[in-house]
N, C-alpha and C positions, 0 to 999 in steps of 0.2 A: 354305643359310641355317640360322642357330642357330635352333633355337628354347629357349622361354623356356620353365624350368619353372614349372605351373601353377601349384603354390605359393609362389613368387616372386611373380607377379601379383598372385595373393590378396591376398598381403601386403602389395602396393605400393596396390593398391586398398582394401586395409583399413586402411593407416595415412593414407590422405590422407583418405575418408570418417570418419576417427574425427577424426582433426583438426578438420572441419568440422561435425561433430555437440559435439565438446566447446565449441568459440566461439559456436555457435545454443542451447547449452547455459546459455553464462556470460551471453550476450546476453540469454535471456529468465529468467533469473534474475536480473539487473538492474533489469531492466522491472517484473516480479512484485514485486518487494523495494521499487523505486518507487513503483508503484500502491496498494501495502499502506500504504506510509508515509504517501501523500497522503490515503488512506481513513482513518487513524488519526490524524491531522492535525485532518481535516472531520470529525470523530464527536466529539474532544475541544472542540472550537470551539463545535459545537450543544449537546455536554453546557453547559459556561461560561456560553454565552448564557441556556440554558433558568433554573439556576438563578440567573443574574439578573434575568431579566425577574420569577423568580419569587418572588425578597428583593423585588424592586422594588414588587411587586405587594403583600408582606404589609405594606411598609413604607407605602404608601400607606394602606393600608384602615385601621392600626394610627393614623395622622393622622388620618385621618376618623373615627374613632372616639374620637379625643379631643378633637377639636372640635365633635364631639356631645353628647358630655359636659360639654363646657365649655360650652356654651350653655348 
């Protein structure tokens, strides 16, 4: 019976675990780059909201103020 040299194996075993390590690589690099985008997404949407509820808010008080005047 041949036997296999050692480093042969190694290297069969190290190019199939590196295989597998680069795609769980580009996988959760995907994912990462996903969840960032969704979070920069939801952070710009709350900024928008904020200052318009916040126009919304001067704009009102700004009417009320001249309807108090106007009386």
């Amino acid at each position: 019976m041949a036997q296999i040299p050692r480093s042969s194996a190694l290297l069969r075993l190290f190019k199939r675990y590196t295989i597998i390590a680069v795609a769980a690589w580009t996988v959760a690099g995907a994912v990462i780059a996903g969840v960032w985008k969704v979070y920069e997404f939801q952070t710009e949407q709350a900024r928008l909201l904020s200052e318009s509820l916040s126009n919304q808010a001067e704009a009102i008080a700004e009417r009320d103020e001249a309807r108090s005047q106007a009386d």
